[in-house]
Each structure stands twice: as structure tokens, then as C-alpha cells.
NUMARDREN-383627 format. One record per residue: chain; x, y, z of N, C-alpha, C in turn. Coordinates in pm, whole numbers, plus 50000, padded with zeros to 5 digits. Layout:
BEGIN
['A' [X Y Z] [X Y Z] [X Y Z]] ...
END
This chain:
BEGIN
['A' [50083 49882 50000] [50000 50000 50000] [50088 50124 50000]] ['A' [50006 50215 49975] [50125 50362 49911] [50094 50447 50093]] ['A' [50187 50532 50123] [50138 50597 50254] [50265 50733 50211]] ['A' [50171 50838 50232] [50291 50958 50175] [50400 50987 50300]] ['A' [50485 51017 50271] [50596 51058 50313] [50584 51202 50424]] ['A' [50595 51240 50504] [50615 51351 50540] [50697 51448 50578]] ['A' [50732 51603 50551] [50868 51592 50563] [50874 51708 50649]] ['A' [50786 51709 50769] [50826 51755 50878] [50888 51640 51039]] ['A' [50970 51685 51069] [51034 51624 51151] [50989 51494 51272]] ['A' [51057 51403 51306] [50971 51311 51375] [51003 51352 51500]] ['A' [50946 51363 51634] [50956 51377 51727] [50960 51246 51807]] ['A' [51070 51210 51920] [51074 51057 51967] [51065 51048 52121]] ['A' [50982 50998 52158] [51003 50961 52320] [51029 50848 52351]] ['A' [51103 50812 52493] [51133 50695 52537] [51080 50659 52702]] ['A' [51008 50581 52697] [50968 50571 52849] [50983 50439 52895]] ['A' [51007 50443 52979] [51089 50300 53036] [50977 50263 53198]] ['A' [50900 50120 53144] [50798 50084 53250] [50838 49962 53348]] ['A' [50775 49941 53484] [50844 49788 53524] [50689 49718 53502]] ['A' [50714 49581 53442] [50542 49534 53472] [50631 49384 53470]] ['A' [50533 49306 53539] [50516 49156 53612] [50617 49098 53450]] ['A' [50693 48955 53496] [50712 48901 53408] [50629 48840 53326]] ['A' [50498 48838 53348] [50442 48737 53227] [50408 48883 53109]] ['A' [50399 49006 53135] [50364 49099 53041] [50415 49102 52905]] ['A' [50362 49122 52770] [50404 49084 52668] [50456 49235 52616]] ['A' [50588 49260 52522] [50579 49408 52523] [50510 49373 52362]] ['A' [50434 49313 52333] [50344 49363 52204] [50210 49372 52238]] ['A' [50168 49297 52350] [50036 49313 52408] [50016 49494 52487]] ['A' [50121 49545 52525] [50162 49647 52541] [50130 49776 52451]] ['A' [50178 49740 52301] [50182 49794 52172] [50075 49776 52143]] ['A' [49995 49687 52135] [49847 49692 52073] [49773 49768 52138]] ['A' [49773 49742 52293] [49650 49827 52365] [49691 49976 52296]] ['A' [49819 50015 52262] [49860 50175 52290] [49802 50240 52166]] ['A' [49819 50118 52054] [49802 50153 51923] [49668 50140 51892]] ['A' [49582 50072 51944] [49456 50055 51927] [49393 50160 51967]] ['A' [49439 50255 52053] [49401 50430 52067] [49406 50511 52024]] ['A' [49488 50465 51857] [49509 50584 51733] [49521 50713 51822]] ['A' [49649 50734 51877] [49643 50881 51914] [49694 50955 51822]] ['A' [49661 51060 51792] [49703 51180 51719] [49858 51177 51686]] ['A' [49894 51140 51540] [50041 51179 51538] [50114 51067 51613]] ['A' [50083 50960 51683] [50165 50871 51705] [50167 50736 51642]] ['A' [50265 50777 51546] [50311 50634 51455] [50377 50547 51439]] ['A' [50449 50485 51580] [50517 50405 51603] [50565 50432 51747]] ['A' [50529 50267 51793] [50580 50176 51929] [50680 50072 51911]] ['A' [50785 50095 51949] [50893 50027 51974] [50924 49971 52086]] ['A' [50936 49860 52158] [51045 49833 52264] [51178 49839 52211]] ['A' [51239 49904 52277] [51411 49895 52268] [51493 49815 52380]] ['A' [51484 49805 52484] [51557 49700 52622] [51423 49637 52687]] ['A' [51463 49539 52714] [51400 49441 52823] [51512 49426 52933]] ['A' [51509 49452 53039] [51583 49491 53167] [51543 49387 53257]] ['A' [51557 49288 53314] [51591 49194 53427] [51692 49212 53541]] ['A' [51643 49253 53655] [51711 49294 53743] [51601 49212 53893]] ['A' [51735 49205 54016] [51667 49165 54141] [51661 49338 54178]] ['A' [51715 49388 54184] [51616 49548 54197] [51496 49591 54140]] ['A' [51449 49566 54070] [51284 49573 54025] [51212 49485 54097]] ['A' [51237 49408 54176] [51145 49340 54263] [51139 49167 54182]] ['A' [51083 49058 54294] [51049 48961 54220] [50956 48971 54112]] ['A' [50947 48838 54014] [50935 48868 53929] [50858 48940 53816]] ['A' [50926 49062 53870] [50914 49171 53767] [51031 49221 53639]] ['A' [50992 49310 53559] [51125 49339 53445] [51083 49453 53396]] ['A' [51168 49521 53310] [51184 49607 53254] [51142 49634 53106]] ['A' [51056 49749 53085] [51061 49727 52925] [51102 49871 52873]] ['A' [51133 49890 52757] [51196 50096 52771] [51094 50055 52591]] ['A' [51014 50163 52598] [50949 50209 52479] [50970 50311 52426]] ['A' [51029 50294 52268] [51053 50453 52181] [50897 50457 52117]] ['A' [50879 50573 52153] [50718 50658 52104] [50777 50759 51983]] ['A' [50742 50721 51866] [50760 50804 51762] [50629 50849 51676]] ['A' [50614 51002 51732] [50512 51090 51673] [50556 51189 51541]] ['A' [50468 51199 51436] [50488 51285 51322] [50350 51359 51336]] ['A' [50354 51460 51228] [50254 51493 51136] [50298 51542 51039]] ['A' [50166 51493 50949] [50175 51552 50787] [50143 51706 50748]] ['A' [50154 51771 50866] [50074 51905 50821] [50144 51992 50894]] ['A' [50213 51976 51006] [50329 52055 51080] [50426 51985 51165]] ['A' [50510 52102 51256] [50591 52077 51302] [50548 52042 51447]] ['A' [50526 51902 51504] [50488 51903 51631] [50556 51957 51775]] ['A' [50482 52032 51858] [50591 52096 52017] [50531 51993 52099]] ['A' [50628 52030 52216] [50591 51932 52316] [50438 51970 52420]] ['A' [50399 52105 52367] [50235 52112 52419] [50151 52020 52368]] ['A' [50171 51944 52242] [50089 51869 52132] [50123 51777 52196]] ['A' [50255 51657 52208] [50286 51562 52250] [50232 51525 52412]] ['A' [50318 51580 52470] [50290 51579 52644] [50159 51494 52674]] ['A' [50054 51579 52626] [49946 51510 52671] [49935 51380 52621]] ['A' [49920 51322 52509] [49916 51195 52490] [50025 51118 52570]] ['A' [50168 51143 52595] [50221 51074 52647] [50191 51044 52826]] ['A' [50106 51138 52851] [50027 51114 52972] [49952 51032 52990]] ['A' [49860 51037 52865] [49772 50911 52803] [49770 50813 52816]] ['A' [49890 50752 52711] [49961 50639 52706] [50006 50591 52872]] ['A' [50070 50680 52950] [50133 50607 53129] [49986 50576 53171]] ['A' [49862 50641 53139] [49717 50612 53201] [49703 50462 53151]] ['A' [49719 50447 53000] [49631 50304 52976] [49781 50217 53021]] ['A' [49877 50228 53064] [50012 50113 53059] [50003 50092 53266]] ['A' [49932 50218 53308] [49858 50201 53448] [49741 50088 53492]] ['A' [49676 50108 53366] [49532 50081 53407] [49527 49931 53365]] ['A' [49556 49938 53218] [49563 49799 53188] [49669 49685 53144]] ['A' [49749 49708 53224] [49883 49626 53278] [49988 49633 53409]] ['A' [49903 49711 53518] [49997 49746 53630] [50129 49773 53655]] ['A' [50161 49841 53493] [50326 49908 53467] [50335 50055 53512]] ['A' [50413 50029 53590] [50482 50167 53643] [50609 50235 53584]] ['A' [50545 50365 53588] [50711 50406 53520] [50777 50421 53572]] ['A' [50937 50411 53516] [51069 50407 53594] [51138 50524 53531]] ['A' [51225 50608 53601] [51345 50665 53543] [51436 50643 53461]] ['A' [51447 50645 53340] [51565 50575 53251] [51711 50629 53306]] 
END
């Protein structure tokens, strides 16, 4: 399928969550993506983190959030809020907490 190009800049976040070991980081990606938020076009995991400092068994997952648009240059007044969003549903429906990268 054809999808146009855009050639204002991508804006990238990374947020890094702890959730239980059985958590899937694509079950993760679907809930986030299934919320079509505005301008966010890609979920990535980048590290899976295993540590006895995160508690039993729990782990680490670090997510790159990559937002565009086709029509301008996005600020972080536009972004922010969705990425608030996103810690609400990774709260609600997977008991992932965020961590400090």
C-alpha cells in the first residue's frame, strides 16, 4: 500500500515501564496503538531489563514513542498530553509503572 511521506520532523520519546514478568511488550503495543492517538506512529520496545532490583518477578521494558505529522511541526504542548495518556492506559491495563531511565 502507498502511505505519503512527510517531511516535517519526527519527534521521539522513550519511556521506560516495570510490569510483572508474564507481560508481553506487544500486548503492550496493541492496547497503545489501538488508541490511534494523534500523530503517534510508532511503538517500539528497545531494552527488556531483568534485574533483582525491580522486585520479584518483575522486568523492565523501555518504549521509543515516535510521533509525526503531515501538516506541521509538532511541540511538546501537542505531545505531552498523549504521552500522559499512554502512562494512564500502561497504568490501568497492565499494572506498569514508570521508571526513570
Amino acid at each position: 500500500y502507498y502511505k505519503k511521506v512527510s517531511t516535517y520532523p519526527k519527534m521521539q520519546r522513550d519511556l521506560n515501564f516495570v510490569f510483572d514478568e508474564s507481560t508481553q511488550s506487544q500486548d503492550v503495543i496493541i492496547a497503545i496503538m489501538s488508541k490511534q492517538y494523534n500523530n503517534l506512529t510508532d511503538v517500539v520496545p528497545t531494552n527488556i531489563f531483568h534485574h533483582e532490583n525491580l522486585g520479584p518477578g518483575k522486568k523492565s521494558i523501555v518504549f521509543n514513542f515516535t510521533f509525526q505529522s503531515n501538516t506541521k511541526t509538532l511541540e511538546d504542548t501537542e505531545v505531552n498530553p498523549v504521552i500522559n495518556e499512554i502512562i494512564s492506559v500502561v497504568k490501568s491495563g497492565f499494572d506498569g509503572k514508570l521508571r526513570a531511565l
